[in-house]
N, C-alpha and C positions, 0 to 999 in steps of 0.2 A: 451705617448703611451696608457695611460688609456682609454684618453678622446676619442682615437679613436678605441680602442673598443666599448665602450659606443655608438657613432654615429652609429659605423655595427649593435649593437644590435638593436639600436633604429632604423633604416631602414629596417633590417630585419623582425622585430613586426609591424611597420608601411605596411608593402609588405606581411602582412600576413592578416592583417587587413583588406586590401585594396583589395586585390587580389577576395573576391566574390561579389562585388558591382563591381567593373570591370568585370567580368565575365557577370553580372546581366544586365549591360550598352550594352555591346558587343550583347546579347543574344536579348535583345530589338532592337536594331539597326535591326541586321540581319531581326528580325520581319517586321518590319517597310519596310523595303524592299523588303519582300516579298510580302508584304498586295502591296504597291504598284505596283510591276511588276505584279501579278495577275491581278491589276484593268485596268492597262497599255493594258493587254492581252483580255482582255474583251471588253474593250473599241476600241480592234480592230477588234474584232469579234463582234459587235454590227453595228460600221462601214462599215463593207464589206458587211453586210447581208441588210442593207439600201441601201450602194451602187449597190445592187444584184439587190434590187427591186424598184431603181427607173432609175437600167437601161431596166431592162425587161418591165415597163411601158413607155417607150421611145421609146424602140422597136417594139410596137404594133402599127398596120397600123391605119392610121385616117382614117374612113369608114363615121363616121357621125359627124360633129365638134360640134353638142350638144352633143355631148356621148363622154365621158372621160373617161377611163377604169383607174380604183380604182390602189394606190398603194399597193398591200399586202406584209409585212413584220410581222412576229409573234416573240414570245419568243422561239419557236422551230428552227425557225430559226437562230439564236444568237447562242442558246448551239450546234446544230449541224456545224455551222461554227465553233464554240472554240475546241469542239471537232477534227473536223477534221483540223484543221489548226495548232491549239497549243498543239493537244492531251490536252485538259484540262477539267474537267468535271466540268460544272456551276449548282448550283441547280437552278433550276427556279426563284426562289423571286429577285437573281442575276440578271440575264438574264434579266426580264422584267423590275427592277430598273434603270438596265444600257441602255436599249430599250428606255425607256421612256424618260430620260437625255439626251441621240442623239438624237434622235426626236426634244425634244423641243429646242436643242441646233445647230441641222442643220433647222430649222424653219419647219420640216416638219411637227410637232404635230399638225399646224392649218389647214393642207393642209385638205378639207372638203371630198375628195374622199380617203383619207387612211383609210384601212382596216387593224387593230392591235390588238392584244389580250393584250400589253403590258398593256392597261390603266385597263384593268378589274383586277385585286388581287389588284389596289389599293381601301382602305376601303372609303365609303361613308360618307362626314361627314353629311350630313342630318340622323337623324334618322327615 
């Protein structure tokens, strides 16, 4: 009967022990998944706003087939899509981060007639 005192005690100092590094795990976890639904969220609103504006360049009548009318999409447009879509407010360095990764990642960033503000707040490495 002793010895199984002894085991509760030592379970229960062991669950006492344990119990704010468990907390500490759980607390990070939850983190973790917010950083990512955020980026999830962004990354859809980045999406729709390119989607926006390479449909409205599609839409524009061909009058002269040497004149290709520009695709505009900015970082204002990102946070105003996140905004309106997710209710979510992106500060800019956001927006134009995630602008510039869809871009490069739907092949558009080479496209020579897009008009973007994303690529300017990135720094110059020439000095």
């Amino acid at each position: 009967m002793v010895w199984f005192v002894g085991i509760v005690l030592l379970l229960a100092l062991l669950a006492a022990l344990l119990a704010p590094r468990l907390h500490r795990l759980e607390q990070e976890r939850r983190q973790r998944q917010g950083d990512e639904h955020y980026r999830k969220l962004l990354q859809a609103a980045a999406d729709h706003a390119i989607t926006t504006a390479v449909r409205a360049r599609l839409a524009e009548p061909v009058v002269d087939l040497h004149i290709t009318v520009p695709m505009r999409v900015s970082v204002g447009d990102v946070t105003a899509r996140a905004h309106e879509d997710f209710a979510l407010e992106v500060p800019r360095d956001h927006a134009a981060a995630m602008l510039r990764h869809r871009l490069e990642f739907r092949g558009h960033a080479r496209w020579p007639d897009l008009i973007t503000d994303a690529f300017d707040d990135e720094e110059d490495p020439t000095p």
